[in-house]
N, C-alpha and C positions, 0 to 999 in steps of 0.2 A: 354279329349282325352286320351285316355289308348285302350290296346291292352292286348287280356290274350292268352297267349302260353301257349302251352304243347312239350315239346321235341321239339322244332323248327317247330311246327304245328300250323298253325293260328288258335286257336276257337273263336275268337272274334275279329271283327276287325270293329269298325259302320263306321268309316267316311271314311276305306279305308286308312290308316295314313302307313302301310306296303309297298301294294303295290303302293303308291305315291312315296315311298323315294326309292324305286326297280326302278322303274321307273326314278326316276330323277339320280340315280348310273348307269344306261345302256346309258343314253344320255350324262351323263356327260364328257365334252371332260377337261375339269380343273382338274378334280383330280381324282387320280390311285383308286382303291381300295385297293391300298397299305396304301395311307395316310390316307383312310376314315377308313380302321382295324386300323391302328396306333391311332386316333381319337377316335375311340370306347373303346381303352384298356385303354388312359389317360381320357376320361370321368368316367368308369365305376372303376379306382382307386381314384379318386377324389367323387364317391359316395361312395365308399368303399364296391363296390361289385369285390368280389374275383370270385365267382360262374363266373360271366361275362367277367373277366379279364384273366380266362383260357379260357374260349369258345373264347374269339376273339382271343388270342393268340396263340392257336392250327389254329384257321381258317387261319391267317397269316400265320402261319408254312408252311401251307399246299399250300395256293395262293403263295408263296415263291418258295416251292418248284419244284409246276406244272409248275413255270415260267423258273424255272434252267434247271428242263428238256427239255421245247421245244427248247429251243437256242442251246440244242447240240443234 
């Protein structure tokens, strides 16, 4: 099972492995997409990918911030 990106662009995806786990993050009433970025940044330093441990940590920044603003 693997998936090949380009720029946050699916070109490969056989078994549908993207949009399943999209899918199961919009129904999920258990956990924020705050914990699942938090989740993504300590996986992706324990593989020892930096590349990935800045993209979900800018993504967080960013889910973070859009949050601060609607509440004022």
């Amino acid at each position: 099972m693997y998936m090949i990106c380009r720029e946050n662009i699916i070109l490969y995806d056989r078994y549908g492995t993207f949009m399943s786990i999209r899918e199961r993050m919009i129904n999920s009433k258990i956990k924020s997409e705050e914990v699942f970025l938090r989740q993504c940044i300590e996986f992706s330093k324990k593989i020892g990918s930096e590349k990935w441990v800045r993209k979900f940590d800018k993504t967080l920044m960013h889910y973070m911030y859009r949050n601060n603003r609607r509440r004022f």
